[in-house]
PyMOL Python script that loads the backbone (N, CA, C, O; Angstrom):
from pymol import cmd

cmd.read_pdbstr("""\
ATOM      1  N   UNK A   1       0.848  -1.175   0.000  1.00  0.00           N
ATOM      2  CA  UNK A   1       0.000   0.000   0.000  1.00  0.00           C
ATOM      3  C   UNK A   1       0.891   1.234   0.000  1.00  0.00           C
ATOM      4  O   UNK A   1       1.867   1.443   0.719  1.00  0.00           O
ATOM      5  N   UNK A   2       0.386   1.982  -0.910  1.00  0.00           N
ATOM      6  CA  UNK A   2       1.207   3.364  -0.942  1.00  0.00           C
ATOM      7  C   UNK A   2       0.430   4.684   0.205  1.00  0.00           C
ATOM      8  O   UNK A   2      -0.797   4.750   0.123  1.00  0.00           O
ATOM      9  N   UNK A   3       0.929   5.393   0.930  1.00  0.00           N
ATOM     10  CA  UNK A   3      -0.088   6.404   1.365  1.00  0.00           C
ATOM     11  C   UNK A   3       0.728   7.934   1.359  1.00  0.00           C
ATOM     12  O   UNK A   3       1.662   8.353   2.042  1.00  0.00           O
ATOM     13  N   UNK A   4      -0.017   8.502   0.350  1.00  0.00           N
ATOM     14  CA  UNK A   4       0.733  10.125   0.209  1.00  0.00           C
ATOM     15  C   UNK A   4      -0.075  10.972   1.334  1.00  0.00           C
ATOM     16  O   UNK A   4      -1.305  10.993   1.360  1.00  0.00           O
ATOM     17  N   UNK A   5       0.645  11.585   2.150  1.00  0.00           N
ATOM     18  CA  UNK A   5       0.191  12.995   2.849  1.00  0.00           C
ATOM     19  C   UNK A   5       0.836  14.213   1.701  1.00  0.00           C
ATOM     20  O   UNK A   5       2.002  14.573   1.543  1.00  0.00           O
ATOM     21  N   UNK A   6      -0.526  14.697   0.943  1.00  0.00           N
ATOM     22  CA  UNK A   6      -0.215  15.692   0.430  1.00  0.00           C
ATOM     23  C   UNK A   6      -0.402  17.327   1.169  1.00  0.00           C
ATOM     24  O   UNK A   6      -1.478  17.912   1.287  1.00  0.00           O
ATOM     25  N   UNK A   7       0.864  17.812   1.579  1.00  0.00           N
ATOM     26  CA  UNK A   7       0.183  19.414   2.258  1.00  0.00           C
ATOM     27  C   UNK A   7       1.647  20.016   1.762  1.00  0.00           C
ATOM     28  O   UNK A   7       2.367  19.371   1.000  1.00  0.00           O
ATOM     29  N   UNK A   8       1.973  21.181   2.222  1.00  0.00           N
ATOM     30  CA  UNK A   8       2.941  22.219   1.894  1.00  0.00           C
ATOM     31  C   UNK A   8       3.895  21.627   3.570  1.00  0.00           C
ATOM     32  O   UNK A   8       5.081  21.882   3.779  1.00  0.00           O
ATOM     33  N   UNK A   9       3.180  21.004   4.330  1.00  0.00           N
ATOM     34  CA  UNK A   9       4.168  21.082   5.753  1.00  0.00           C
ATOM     35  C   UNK A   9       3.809  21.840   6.542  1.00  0.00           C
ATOM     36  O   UNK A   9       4.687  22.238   7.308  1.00  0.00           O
ATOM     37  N   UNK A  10       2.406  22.389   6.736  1.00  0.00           N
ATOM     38  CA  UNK A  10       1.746  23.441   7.709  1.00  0.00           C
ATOM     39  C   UNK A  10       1.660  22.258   8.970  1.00  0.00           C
ATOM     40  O   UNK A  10       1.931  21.082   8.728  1.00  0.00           O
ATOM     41  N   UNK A  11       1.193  22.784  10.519  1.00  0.00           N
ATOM     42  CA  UNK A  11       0.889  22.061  11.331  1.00  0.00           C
ATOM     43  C   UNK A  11      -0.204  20.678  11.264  1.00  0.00           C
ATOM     44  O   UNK A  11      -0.086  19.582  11.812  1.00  0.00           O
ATOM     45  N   UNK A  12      -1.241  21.179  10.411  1.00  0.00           N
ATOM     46  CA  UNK A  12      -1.707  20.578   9.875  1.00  0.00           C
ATOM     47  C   UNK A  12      -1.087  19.164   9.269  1.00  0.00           C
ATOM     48  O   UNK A  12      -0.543  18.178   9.766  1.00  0.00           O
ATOM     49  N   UNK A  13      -1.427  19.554   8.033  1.00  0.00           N
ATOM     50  CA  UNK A  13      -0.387  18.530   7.453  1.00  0.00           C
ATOM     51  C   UNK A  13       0.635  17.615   8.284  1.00  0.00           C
ATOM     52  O   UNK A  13       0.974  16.469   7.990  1.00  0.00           O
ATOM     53  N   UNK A  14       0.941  18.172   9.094  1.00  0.00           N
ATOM     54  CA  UNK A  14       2.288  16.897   9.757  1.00  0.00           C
ATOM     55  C   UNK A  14       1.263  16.299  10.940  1.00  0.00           C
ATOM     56  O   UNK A  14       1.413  15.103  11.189  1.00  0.00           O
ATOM     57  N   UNK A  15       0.215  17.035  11.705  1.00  0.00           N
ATOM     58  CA  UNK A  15      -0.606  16.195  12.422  1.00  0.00           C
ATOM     59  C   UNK A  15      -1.322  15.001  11.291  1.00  0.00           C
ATOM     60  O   UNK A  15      -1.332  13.861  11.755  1.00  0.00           O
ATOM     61  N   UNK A  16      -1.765  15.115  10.227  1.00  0.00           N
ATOM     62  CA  UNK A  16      -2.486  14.158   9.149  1.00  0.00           C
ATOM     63  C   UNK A  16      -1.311  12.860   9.376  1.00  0.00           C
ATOM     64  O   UNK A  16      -1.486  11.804   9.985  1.00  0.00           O
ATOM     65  N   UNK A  17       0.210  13.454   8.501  1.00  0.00           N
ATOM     66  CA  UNK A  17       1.252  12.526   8.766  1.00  0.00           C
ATOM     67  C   UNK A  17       1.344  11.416  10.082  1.00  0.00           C
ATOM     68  O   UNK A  17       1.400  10.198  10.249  1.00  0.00           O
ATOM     69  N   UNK A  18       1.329  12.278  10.640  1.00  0.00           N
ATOM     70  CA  UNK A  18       1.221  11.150  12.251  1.00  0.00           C
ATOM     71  C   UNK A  18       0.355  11.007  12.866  1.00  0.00           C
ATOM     72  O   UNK A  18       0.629  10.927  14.063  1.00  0.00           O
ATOM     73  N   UNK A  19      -0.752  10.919  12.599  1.00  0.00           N
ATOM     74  CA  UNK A  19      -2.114  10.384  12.714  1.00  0.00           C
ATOM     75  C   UNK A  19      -2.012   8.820  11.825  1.00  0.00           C
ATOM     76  O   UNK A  19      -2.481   7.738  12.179  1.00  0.00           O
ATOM     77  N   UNK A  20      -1.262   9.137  10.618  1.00  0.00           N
ATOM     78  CA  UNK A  20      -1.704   8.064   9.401  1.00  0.00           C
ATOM     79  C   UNK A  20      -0.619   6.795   9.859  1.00  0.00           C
ATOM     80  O   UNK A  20      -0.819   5.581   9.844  1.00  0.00           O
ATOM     81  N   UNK A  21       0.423   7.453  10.210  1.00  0.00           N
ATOM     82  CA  UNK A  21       2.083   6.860  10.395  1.00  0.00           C
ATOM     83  C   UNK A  21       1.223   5.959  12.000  1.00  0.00           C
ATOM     84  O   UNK A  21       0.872   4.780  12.047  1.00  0.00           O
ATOM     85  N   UNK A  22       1.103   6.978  13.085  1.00  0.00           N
ATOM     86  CA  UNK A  22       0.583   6.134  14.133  1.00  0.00           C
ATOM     87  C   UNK A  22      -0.500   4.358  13.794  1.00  0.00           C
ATOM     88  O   UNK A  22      -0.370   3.168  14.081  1.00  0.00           O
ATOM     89  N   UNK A  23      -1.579   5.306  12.979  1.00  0.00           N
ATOM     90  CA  UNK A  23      -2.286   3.656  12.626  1.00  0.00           C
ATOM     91  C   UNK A  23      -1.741   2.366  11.871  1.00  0.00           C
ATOM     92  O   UNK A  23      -2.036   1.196  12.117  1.00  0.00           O
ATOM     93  N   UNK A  24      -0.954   2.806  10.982  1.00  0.00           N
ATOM     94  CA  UNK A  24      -0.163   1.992   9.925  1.00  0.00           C
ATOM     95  C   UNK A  24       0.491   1.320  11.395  1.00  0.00           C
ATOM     96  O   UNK A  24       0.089   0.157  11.437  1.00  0.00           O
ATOM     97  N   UNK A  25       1.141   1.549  12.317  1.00  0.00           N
ATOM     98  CA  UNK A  25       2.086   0.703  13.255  1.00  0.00           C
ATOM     99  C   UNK A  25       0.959  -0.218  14.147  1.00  0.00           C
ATOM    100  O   UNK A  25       0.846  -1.436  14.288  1.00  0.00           O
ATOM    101  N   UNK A  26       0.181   0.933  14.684  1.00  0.00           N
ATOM    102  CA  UNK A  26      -0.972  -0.049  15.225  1.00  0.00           C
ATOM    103  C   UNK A  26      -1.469  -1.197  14.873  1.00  0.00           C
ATOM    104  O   UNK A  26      -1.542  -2.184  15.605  1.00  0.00           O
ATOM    105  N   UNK A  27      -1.912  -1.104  13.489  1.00  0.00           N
ATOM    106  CA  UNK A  27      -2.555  -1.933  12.198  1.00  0.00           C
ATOM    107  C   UNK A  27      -1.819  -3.267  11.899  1.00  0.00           C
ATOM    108  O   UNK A  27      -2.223  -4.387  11.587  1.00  0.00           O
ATOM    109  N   UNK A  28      -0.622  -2.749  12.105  1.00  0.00           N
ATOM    110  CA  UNK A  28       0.429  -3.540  11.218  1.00  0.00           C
ATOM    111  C   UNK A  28       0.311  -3.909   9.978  1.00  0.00           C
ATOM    112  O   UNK A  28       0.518  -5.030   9.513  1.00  0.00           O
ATOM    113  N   UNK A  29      -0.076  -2.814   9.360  1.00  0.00           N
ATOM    114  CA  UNK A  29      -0.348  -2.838   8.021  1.00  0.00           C
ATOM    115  C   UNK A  29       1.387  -2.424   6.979  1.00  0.00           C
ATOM    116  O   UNK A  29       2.224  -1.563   7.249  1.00  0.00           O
ATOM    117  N   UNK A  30       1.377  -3.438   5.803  1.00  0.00           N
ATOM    118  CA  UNK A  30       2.475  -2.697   4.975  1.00  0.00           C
ATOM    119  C   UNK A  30       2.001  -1.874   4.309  1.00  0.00           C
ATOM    120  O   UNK A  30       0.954  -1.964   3.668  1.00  0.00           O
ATOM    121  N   UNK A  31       2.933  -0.707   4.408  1.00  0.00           N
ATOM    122  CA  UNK A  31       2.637   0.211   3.698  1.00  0.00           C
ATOM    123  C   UNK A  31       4.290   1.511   3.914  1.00  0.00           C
ATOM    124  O   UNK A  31       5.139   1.607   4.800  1.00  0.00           O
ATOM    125  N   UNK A  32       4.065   2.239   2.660  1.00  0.00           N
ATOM    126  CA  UNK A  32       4.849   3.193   2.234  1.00  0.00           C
ATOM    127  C   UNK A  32       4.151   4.257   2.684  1.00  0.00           C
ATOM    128  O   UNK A  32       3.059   4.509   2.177  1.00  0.00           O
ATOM    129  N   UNK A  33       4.761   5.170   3.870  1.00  0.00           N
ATOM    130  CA  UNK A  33       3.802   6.289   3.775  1.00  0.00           C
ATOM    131  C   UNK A  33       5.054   7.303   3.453  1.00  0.00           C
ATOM    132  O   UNK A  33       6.226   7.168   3.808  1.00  0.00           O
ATOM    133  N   UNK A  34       4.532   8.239   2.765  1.00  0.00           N
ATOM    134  CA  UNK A  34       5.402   9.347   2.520  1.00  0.00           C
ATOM    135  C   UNK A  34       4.551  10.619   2.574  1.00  0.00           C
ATOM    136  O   UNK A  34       3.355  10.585   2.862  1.00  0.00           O
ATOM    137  N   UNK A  35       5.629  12.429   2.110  1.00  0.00           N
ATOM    138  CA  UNK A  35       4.658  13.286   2.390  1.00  0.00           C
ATOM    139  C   UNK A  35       5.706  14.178   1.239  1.00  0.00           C
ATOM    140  O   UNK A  35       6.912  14.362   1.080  1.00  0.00           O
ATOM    141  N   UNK A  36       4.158  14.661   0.449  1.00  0.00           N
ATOM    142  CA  UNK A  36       4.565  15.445  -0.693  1.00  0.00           C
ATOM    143  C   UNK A  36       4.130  16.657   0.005  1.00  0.00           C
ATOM    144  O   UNK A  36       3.144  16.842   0.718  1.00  0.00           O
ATOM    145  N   UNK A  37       5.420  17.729  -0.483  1.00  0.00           N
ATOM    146  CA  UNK A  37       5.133  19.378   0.086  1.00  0.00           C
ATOM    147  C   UNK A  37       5.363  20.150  -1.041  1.00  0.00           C
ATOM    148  O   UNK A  37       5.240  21.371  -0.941  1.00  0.00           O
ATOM    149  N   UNK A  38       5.723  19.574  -2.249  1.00  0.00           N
ATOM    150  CA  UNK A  38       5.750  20.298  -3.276  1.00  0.00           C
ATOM    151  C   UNK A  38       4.523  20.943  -4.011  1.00  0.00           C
ATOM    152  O   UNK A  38       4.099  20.069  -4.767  1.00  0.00           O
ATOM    153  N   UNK A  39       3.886  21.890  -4.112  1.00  0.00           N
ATOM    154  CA  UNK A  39       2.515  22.704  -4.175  1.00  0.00           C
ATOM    155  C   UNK A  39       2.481  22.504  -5.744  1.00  0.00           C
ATOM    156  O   UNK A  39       1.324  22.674  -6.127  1.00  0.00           O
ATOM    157  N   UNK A  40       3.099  22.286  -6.500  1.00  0.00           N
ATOM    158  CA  UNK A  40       3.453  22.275  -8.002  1.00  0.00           C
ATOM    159  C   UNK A  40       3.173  20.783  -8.408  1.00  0.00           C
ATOM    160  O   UNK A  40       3.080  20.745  -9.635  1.00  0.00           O
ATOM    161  N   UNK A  41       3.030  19.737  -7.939  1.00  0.00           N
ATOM    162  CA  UNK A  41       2.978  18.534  -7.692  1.00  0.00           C
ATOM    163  C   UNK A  41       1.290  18.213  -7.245  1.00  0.00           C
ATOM    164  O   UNK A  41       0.654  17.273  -7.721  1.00  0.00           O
ATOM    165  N   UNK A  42       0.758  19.161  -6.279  1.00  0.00           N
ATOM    166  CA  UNK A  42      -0.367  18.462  -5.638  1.00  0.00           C
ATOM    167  C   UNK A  42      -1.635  18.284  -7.126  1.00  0.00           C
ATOM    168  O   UNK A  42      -2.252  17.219  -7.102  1.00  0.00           O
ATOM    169  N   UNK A  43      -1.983  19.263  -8.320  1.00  0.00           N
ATOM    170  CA  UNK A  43      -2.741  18.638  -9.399  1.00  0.00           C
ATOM    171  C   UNK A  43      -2.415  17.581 -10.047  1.00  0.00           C
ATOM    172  O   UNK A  43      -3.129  17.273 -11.001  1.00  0.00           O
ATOM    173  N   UNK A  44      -1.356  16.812  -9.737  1.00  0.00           N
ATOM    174  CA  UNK A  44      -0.722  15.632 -10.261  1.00  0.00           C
ATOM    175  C   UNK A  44      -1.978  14.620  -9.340  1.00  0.00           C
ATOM    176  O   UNK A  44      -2.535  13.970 -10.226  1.00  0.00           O
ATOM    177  N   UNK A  45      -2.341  14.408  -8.563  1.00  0.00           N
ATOM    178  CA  UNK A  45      -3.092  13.844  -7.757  1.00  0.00           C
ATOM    179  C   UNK A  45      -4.406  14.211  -7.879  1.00  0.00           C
ATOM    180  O   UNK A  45      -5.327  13.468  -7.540  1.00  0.00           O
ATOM    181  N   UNK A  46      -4.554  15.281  -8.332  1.00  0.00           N
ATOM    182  CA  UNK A  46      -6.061  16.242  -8.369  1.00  0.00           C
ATOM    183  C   UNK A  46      -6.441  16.724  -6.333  1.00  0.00           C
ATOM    184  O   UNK A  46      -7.445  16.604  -5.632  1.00  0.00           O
ATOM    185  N   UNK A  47      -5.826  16.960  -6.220  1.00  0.00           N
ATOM    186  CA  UNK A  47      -5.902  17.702  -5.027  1.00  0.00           C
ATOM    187  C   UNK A  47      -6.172  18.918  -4.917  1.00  0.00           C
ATOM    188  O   UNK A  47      -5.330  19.681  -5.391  1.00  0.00           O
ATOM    189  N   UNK A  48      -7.332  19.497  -4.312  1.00  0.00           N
ATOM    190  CA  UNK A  48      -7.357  20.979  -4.117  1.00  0.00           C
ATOM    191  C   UNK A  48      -7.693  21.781  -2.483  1.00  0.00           C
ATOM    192  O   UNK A  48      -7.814  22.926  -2.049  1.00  0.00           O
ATOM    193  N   UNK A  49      -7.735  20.594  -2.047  1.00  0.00           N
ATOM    194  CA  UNK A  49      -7.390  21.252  -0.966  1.00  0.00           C
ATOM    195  C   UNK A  49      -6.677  20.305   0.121  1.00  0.00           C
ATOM    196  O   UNK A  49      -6.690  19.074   0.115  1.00  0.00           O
ATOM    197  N   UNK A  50      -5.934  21.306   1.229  1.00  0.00           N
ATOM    198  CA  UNK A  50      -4.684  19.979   1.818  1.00  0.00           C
ATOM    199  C   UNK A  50      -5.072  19.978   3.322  1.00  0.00           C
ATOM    200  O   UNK A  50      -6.029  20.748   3.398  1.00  0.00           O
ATOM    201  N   UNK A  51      -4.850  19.588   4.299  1.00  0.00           N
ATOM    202  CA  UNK A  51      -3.756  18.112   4.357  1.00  0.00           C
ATOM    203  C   UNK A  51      -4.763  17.499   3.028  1.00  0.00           C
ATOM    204  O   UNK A  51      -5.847  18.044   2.819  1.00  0.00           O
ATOM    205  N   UNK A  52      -4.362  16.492   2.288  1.00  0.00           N
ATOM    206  CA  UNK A  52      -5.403  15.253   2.007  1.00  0.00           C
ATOM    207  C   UNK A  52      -4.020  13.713   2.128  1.00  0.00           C
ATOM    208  O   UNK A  52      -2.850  13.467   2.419  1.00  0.00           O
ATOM    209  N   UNK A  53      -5.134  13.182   1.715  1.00  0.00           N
ATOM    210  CA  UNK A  53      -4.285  11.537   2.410  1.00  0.00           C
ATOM    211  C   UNK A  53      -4.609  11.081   0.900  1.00  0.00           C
ATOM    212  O   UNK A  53      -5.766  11.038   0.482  1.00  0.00           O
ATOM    213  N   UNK A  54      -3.624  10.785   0.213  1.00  0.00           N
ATOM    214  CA  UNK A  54      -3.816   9.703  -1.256  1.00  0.00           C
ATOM    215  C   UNK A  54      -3.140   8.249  -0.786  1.00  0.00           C
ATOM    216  O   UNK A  54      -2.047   8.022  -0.267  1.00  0.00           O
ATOM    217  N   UNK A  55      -4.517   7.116  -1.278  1.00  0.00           N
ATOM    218  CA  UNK A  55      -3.923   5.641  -1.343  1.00  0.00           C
ATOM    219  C   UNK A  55      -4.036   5.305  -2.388  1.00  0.00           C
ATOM    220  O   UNK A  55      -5.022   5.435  -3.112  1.00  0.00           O
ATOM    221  N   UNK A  56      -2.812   4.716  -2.669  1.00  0.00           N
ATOM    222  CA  UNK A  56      -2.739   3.570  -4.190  1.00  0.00           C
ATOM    223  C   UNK A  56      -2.815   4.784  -5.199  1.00  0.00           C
ATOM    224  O   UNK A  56      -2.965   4.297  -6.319  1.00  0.00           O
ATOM    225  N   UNK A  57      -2.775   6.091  -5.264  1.00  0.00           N
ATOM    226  CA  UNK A  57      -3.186   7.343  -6.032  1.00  0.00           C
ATOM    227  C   UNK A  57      -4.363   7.787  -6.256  1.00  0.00           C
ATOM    228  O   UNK A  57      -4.695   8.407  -7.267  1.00  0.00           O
ATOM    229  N   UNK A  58      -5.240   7.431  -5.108  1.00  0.00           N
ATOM    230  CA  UNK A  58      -6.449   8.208  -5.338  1.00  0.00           C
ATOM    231  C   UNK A  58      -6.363   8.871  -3.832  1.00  0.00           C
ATOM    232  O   UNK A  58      -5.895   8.639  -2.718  1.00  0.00           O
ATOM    233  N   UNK A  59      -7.197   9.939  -4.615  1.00  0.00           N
ATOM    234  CA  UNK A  59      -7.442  10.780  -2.770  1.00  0.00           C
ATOM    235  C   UNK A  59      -8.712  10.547  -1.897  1.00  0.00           C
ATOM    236  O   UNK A  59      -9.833  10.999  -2.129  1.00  0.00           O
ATOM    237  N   UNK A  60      -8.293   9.673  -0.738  1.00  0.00           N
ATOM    238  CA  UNK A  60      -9.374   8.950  -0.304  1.00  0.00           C
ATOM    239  C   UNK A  60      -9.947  10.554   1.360  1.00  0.00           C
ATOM    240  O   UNK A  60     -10.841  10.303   2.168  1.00  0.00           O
ATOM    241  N   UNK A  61      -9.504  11.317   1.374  1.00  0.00           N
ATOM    242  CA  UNK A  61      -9.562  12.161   2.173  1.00  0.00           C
ATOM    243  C   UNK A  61      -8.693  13.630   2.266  1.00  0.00           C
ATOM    244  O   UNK A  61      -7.505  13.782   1.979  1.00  0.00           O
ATOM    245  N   UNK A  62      -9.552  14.555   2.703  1.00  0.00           N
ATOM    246  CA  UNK A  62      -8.822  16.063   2.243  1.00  0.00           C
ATOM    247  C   UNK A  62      -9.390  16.612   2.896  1.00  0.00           C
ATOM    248  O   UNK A  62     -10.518  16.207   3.173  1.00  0.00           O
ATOM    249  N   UNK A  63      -8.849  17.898   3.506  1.00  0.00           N
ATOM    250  CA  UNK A  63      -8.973  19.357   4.038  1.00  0.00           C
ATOM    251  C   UNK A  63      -9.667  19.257   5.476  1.00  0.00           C
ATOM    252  O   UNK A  63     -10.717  19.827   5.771  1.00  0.00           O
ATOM    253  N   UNK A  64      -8.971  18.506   6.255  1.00  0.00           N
ATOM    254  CA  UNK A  64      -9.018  18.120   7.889  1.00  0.00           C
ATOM    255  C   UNK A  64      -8.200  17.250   8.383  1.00  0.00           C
ATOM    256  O   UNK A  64      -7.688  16.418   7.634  1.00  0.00           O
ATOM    257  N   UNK A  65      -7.947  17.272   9.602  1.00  0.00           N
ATOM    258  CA  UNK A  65      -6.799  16.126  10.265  1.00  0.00           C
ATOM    259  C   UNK A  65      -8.119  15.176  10.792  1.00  0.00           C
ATOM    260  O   UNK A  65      -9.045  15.438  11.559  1.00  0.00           O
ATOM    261  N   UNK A  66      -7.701  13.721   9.876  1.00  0.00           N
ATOM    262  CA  UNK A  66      -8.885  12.735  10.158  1.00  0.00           C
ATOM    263  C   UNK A  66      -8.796  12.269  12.083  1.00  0.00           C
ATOM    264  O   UNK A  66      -7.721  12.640  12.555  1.00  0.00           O
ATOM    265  N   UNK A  67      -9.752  11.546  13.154  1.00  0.00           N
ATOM    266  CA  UNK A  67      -9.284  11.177  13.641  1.00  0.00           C
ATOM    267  C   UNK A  67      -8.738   9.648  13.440  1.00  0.00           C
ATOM    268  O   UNK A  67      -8.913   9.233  12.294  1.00  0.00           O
ATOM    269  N   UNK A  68      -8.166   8.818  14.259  1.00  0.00           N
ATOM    270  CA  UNK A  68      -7.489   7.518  13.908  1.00  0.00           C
ATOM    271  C   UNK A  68      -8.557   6.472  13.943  1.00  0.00           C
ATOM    272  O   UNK A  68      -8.132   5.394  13.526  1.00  0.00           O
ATOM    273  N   UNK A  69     -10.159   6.448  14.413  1.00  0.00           N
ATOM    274  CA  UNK A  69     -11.075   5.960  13.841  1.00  0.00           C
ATOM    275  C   UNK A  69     -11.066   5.962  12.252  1.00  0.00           C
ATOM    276  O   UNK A  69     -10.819   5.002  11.522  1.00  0.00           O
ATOM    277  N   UNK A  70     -11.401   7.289  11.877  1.00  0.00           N
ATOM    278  CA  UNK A  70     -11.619   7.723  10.072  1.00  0.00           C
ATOM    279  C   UNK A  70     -10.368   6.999   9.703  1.00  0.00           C
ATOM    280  O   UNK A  70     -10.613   6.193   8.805  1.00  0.00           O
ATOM    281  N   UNK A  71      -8.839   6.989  10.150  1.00  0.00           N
ATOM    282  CA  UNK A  71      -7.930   6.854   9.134  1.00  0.00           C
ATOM    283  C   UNK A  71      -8.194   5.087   9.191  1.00  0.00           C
ATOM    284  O   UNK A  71      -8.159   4.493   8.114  1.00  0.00           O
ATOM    285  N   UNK A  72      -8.488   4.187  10.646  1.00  0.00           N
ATOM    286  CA  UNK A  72      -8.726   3.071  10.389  1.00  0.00           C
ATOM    287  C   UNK A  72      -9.803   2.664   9.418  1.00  0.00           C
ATOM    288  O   UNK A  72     -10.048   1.459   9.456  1.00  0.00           O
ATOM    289  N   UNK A  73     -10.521   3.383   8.541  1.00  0.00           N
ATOM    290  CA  UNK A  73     -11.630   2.738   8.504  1.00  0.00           C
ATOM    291  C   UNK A  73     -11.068   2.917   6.650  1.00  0.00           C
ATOM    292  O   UNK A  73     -11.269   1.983   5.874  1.00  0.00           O
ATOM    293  N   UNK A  74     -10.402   4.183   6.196  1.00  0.00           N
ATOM    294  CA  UNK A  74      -9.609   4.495   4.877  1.00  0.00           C
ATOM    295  C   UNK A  74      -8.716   3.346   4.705  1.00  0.00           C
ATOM    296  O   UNK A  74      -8.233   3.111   3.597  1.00  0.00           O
ATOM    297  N   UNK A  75      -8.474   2.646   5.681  1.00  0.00           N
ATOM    298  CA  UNK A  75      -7.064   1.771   5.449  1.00  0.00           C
ATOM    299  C   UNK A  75      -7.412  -0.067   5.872  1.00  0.00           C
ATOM    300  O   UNK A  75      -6.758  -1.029   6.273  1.00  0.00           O
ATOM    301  N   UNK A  76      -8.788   0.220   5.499  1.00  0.00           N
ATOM    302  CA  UNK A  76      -9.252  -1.605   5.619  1.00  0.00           C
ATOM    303  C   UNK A  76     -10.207  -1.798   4.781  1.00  0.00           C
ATOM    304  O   UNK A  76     -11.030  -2.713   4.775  1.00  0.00           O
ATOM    305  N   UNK A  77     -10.066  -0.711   3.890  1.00  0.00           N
ATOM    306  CA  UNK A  77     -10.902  -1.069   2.840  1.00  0.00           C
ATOM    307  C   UNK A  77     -10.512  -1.780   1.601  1.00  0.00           C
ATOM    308  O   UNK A  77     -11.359  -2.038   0.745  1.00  0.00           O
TER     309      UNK A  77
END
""", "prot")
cmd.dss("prot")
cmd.show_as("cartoon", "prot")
cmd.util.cbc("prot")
cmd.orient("prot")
């Protein structure tokens, strides 16, 4: 599983990051999580508004820090 945190790196954004990073360990799920801050990059995804969370390259969530209920429920589907 791939999981992009797309944001610029606002507070935001890095709470999304470790919200997502925390469940993935919980889960014990494999997965790649990474975090795009490049703003020139985020229509590559179709993103328009940030934090958002992309899996597998779709954007399964955007423009709030999910809690770790919501991110469990994005990541067992």
């Amino acid at each position: 599983m791939e999981i992009l945190i797309v944001g610029a790196g606002c507070p935001k954004c890095q709470a999304v990051e470790k919200v997502v990073r925390e469940v993935v360990e919980e889960l014990k799920i494999e997965a790649n999580v990474s975090h795009l801050y490049d703003i020139k990059e985020f229509p590559k995804y179709k993103v328009t508004i940030t934090p958002a969370i992309v899996i597998d390259g779709k954007v399964v969530f955007a423009g709030k820090i999910p809690s770790k209920e919501e991110v469990k429920k994005l990541l067992r589907k």
